[in-house]
C-alpha positions in Angstrom: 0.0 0.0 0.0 2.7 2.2 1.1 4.7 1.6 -1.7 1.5 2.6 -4.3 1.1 6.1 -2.7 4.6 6.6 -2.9 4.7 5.6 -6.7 1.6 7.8 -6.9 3.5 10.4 -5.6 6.4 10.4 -7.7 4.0 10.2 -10.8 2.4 13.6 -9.7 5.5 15.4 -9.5 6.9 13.9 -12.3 3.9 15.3 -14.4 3.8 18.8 -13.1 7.4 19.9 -13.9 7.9 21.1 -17.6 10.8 18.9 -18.8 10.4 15.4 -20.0 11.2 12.8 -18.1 11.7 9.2 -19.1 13.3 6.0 -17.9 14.6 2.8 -19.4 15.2 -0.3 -17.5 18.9 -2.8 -18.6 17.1 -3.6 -21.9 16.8 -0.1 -23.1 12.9 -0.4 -23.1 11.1 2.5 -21.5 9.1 2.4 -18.1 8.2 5.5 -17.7 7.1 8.5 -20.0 6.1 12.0 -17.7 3.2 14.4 -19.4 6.0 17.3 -20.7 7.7 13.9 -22.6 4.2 13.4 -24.4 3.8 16.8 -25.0 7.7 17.0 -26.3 7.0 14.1 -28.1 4.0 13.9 -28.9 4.2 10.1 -28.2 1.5 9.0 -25.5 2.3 7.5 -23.0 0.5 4.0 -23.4 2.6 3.8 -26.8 6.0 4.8 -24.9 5.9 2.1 -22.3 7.5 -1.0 -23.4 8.9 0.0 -26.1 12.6 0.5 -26.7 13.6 4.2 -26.5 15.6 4.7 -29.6 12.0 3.9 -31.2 10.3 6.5 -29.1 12.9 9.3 -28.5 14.0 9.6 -31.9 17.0 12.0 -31.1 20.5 13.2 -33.6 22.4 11.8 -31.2 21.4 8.2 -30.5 22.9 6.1 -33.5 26.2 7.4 -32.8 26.7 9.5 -29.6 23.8 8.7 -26.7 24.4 10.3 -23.9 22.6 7.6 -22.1 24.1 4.3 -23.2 27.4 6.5 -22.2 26.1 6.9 -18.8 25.0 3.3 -18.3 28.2 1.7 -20.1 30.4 4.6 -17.6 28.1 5.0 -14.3 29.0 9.2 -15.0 25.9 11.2 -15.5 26.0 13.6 -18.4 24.7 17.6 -18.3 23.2 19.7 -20.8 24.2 18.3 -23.9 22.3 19.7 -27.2 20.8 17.4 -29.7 17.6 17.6 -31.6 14.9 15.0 -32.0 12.2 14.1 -34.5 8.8 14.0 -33.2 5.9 12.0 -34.1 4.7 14.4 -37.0 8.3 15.0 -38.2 9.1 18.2 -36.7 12.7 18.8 -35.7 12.5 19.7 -32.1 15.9 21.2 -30.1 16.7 20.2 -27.3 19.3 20.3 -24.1 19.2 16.8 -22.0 20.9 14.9 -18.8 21.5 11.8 -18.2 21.9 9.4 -15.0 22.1 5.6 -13.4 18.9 4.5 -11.8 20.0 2.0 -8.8 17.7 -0.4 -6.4 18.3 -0.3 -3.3 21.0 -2.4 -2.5 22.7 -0.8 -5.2 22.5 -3.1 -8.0 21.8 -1.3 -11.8 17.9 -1.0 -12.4 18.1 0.9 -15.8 18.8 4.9 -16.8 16.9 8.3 -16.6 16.9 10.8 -18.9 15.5 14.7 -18.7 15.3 17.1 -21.7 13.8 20.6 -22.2 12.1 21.8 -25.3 14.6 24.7 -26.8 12.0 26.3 -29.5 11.4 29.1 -28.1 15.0 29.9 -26.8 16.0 29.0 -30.3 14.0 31.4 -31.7 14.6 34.6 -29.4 18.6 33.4 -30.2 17.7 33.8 -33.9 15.6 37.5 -33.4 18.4 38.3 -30.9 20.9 37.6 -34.1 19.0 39.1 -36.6 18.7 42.4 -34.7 22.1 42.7 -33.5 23.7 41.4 -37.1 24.6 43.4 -40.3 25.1 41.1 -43.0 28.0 38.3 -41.0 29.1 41.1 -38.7 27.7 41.0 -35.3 27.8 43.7 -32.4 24.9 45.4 -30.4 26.9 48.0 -28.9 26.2 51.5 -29.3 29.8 52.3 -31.5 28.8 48.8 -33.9 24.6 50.2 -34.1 26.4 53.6 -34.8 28.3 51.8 -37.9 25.0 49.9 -38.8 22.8 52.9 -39.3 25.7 54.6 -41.8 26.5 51.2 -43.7 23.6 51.3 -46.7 24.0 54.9 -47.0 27.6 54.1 -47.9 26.8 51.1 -50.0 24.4 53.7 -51.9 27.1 56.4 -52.9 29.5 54.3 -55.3 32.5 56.9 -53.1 35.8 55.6 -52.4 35.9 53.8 -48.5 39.0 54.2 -45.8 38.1 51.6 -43.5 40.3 52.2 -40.5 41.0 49.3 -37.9 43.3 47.3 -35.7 44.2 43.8 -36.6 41.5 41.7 -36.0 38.6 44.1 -35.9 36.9 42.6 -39.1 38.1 45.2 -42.1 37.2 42.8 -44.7 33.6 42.0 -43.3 33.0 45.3 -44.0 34.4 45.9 -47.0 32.4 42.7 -48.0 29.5 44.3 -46.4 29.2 47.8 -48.5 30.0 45.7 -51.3 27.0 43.3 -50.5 24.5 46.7 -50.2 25.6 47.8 -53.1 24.3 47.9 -56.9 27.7 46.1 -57.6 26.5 42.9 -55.6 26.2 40.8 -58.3 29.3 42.0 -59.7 32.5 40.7 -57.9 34.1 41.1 -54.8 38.1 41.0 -54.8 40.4 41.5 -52.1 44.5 42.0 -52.2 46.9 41.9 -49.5 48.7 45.0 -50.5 51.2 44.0 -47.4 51.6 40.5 -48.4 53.5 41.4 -52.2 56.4 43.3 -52.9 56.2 46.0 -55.7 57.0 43.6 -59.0 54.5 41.5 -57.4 52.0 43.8 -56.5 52.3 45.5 -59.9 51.6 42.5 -62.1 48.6 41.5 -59.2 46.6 44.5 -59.8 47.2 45.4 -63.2 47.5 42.3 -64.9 50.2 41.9 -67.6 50.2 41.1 -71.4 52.2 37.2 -73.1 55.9 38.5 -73.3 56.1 41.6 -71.2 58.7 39.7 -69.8 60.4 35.7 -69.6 57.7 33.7 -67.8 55.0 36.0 -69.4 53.7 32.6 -71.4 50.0 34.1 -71.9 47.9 37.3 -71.0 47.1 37.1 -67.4 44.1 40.0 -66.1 45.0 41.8 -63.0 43.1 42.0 -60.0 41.2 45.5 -61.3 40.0 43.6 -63.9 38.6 40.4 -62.3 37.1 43.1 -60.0 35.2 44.3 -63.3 31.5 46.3 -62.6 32.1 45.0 -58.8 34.6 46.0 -55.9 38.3 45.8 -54.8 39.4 45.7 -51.3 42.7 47.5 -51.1 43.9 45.8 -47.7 47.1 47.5 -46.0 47.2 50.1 -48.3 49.9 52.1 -46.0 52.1 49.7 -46.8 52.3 50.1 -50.6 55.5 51.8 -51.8 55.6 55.5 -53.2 56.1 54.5 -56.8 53.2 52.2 -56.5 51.2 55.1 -55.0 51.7 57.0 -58.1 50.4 54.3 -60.5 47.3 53.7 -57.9 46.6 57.8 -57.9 46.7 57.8 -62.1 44.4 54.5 -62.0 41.6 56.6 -59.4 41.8 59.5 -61.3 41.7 58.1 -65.3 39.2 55.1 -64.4 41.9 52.9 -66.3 44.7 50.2 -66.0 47.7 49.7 -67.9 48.8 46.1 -67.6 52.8 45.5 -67.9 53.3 45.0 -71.7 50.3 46.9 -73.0 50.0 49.9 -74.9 46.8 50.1 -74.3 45.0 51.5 -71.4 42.0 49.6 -70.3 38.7 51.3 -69.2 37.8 50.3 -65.6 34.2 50.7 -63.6 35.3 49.6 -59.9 34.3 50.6 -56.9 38.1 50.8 -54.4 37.5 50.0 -50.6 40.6 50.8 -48.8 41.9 49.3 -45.2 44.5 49.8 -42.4 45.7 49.4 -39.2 48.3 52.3 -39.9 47.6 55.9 -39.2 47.7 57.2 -42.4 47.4 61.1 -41.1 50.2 60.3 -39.5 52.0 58.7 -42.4 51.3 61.8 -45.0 52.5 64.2 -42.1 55.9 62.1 -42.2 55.9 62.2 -46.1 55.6 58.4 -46.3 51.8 58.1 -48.0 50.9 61.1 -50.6 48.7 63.6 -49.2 46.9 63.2 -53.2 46.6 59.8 -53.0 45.0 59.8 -49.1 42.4 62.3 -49.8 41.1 60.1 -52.9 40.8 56.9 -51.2 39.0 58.8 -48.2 36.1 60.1 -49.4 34.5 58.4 -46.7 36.1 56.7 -43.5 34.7 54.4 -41.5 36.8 53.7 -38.2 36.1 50.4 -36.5 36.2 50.0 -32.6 38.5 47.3 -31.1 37.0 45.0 -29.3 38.2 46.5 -25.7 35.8 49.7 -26.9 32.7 47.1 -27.2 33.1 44.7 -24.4 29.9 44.1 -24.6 29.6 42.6 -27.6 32.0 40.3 -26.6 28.6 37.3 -25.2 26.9 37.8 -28.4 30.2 37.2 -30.4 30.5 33.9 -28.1 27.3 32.5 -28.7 27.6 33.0 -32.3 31.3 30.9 -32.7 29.8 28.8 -30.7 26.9 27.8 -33.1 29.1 28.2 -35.7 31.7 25.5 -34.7 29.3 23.3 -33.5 28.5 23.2 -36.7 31.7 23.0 -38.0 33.1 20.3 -36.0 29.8 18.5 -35.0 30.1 19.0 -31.6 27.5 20.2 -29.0 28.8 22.5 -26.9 26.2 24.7 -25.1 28.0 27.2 -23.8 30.6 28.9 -21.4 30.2 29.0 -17.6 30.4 32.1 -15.9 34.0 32.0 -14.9 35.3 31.8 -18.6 32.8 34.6 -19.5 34.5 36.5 -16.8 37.6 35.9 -17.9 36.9 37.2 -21.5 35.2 40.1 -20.1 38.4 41.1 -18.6 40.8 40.4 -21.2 42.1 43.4 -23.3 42.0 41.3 -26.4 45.0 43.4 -28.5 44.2 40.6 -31.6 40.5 42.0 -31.1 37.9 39.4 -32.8 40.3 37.4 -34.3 41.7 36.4 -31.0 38.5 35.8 -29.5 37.2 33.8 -32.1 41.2 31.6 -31.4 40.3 31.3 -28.0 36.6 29.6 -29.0 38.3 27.4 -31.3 41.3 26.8 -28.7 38.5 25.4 -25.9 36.7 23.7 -28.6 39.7 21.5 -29.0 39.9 20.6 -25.6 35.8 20.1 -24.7 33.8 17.8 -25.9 30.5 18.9 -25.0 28.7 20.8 -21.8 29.8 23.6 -20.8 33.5 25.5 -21.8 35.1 25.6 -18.6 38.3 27.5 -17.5 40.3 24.9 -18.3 39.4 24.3 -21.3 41.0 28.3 -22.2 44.4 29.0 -22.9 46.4 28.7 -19.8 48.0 32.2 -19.7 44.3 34.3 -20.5 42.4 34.2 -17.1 46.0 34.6 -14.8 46.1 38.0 -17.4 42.4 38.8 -17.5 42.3 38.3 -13.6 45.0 41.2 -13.6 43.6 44.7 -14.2 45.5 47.8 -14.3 48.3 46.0 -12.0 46.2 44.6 -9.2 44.5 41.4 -9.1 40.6 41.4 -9.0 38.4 39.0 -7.6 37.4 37.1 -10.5 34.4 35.5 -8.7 32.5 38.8 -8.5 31.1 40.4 -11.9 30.4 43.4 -9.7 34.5 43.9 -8.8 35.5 43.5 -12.6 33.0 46.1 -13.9 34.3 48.3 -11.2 38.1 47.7 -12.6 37.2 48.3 -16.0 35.4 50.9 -15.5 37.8 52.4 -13.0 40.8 51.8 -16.1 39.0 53.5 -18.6 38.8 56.6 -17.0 42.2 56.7 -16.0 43.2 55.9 -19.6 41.1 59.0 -20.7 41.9 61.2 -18.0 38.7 61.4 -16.4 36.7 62.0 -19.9 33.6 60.6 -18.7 32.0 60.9 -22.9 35.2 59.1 -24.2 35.2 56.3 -21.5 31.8 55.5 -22.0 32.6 55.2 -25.5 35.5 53.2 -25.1 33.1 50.8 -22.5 30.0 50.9 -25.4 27.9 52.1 -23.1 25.7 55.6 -22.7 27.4 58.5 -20.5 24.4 58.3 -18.2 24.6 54.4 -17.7 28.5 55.3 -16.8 27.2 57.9 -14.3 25.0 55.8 -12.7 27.6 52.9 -12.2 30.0 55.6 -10.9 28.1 55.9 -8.2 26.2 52.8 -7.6 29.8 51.3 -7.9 31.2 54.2 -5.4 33.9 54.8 -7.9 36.8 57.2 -7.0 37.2 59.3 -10.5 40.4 60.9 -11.6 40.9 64.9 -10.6 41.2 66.4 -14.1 37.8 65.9 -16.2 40.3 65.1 -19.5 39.0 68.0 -21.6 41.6 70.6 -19.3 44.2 70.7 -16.8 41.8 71.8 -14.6 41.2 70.0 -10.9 
């Protein structure tokens, strides 16, 4: 009698939580099926019972990877792995599920359990959350990368020369690729040329192209890049690096809409639309006589400076979630997620390689994790001993509440007490930055870093 109410029990508590629940005895056949499980499912439970569960629970995982005959063959109970299953009218559900050993009482195997929650509608937030806070394959929701967003199709529109401006790493081609994408030209092509990567023989033939015997290997006509990039776009990259006599040939080419290739006589009529990029001042480098003043102003009619990724730290979860999804799907792998130590960790890390180095660091613990949850460990083992260091001092990198302090607290410093430009540099409003200066009880530097003033 006892042993009824306490099954009855179980059954009723088992039914009013929202995550399926179902158990398998040693045979793999299933023994119990809780109402979410139906619902999940939609398998009843009269046609669940009995049956074997790979029959019933139709998941991506269970030919080759079930987390459940793992934890039966291993006795070690599995957390939050994803997966998606196939439900009775053929809909692909996802899903995050656990796994663990059911025991009798004097501890001999009685089968496995098995919970899973219904990840629709957190799939589909993920995918409005993306779609708002991406521009074409570049994502950012703070207020410098929104700032970039509203300006980008009004650039694609104008057919202008584009200075894109940026640190290594901070995604110059994505947004060269980007304008071109907005444009009129997007069905034309899209070619890019390491200015950096050639010397200036190289570079010469790679742009312009050369004619069959302009000199001894020249076996057959070969088009430069100008003319590949024909009714489209060319991505200049590095362009401070070029040399001052291939400045001059790049000016004449911008300002007579034609190429010469090595060998010609000919000049060759051009319609392409020149995107620029840099990590180099290039102010700087006309001041110092190194890049023609000419040549600067023509590829600049319009500059776009992008922020590193220190300036828009908070970007830095959304970027997360979407390697994530993207190397899951790269290397078939179902990771969920970091835990909120390594997202501390990369919330204090200055990142000088920017997203390139983030996106290293995803692909690092990747390596190392084979499913769950990234854990510290799983990071390189020099970032969180650096990212636990701010300004000099160690910071407590269990509290979310001391980092933000220290960051906050460093970015002042570094601006001298320019509350505008350290908000900007933090991507967030000047008001928020008030607020948290004194919710935070920061100590701000004496000069406001406009003057000299105390």
């Amino acid at each position: 009698m006892a042993t009824k109410i306490i099954k009855k029990y179980q059954e009723t508590i088992l039914n009013s939580i929202n995550e399926g629940v179902f158990t398998v005895d040693i045979n793999w056949q299933i023994t119990s099926f809780n109402r979410a499980a139906e619902k999940i499912t939609q398998v009843q439970k009269s046609d669940a019972i009995g049956r074997p569960c790979c029959e019933v629970f139709r998941a991506s995982i269970c030919e080759n990877d079930c987390a459940l005959k793992r934890t039966l063959a291993t006795g070690k109970p599995t957390f939050n792995i994803s997966a998606s299953i196939v439900t009775k009218s053929g809909q692909q559900i996802p899903i995050r599920l656990s796994t663990a050993l059911l025991k009798e009482r004097d501890g001999t195997l009685a089968g496995g359990v098995e919970t899973f929650q219904d990840l629709t509608q957190i799939e589909q937030l993920r995918k409005e959350l993306e779609s708002r806070y991406t521009f074409e394959d570049i994502i950012g929701r703070s207020q410098a990368m929104m700032n970039l967003f509203k300006i980008m199709p009004q650039i694609a529109e104008s057919d202008s020369t584009v200075l894109i401006l940026g640190a290594s790493g901070t995604g110059k081609e994505l947004f060269a690729q980007a304008i071109h994408n907005l444009s009129y030209r997007t069905n034309k092509p899209f070619v890019a040329v390491n200015c950096a990567a050639l010397p200036d023989t190289l570079l010469e033939s790679e742009l312009f192209g050369y004619k069959k015997g302009a000199f001894t290997d020249a076996k057959k006509d070969k088009p430069g890049r100008f003319a590949l990039a024909q009714g489209g776009s060319i991505l200049l990259d590095e362009i401070g690096d070029i040399s001052s006599a291939m400045q001059v040939r790049l000016l004449r080419v911008l300002q007579e809409k034609q190429i010469e290739p090595l060998g010609s006589v000919q000049p060759i009529k051009i319609d392409v639309r020149v995107i620029s990029s840099t990590n180099q001042d290039l102010e700087d480098l006309v001041r110092e006589k190194k890049f023609r003043e000419d040549l600067f102003y023509r590829i600049q009619v319009v500059q776009l400076k992008l922020p590193d990724l220190q300036q828009r730290r908070m970007d830095i979860p959304i970027l997360i979630d979407h390697m994530i999804a993207k190397f899951n799907k790269l290397k078939d792998k179902n990771i969920v997620g970091v835990s909120g130590e390594v997202m501390q960790c990369m919330m204090a890390h200055d990142f000088p390689g920017n997203v390139r180095e983030l996106e290293n660091i995803v692909e690092h613990a990747f390596v190392l994790c084979q499913s769950g949850l990234i854990e510290t460990h799983h990071l390189p083992s020099e970032l969180c001993v650096d990212s636990a260091m701010i300004n000099g001092e160690f910071t407590d990198t269990k509290s979310l509440k001391s980092m933000e302090k220290a960051m906050i607290h460093e970015a002042l410093h570094r601006r001298k007490g320019n509350r505008k430009q350290a908000a900007k540099d933090l991507g967030i409003d000047y008001s928020t930055l008030y607020r948290k200066i004194k919710g935070l009880e920061i100590e701000t530097p004496p000069t406001d870093g406009r003057s000299n003033k105390k």
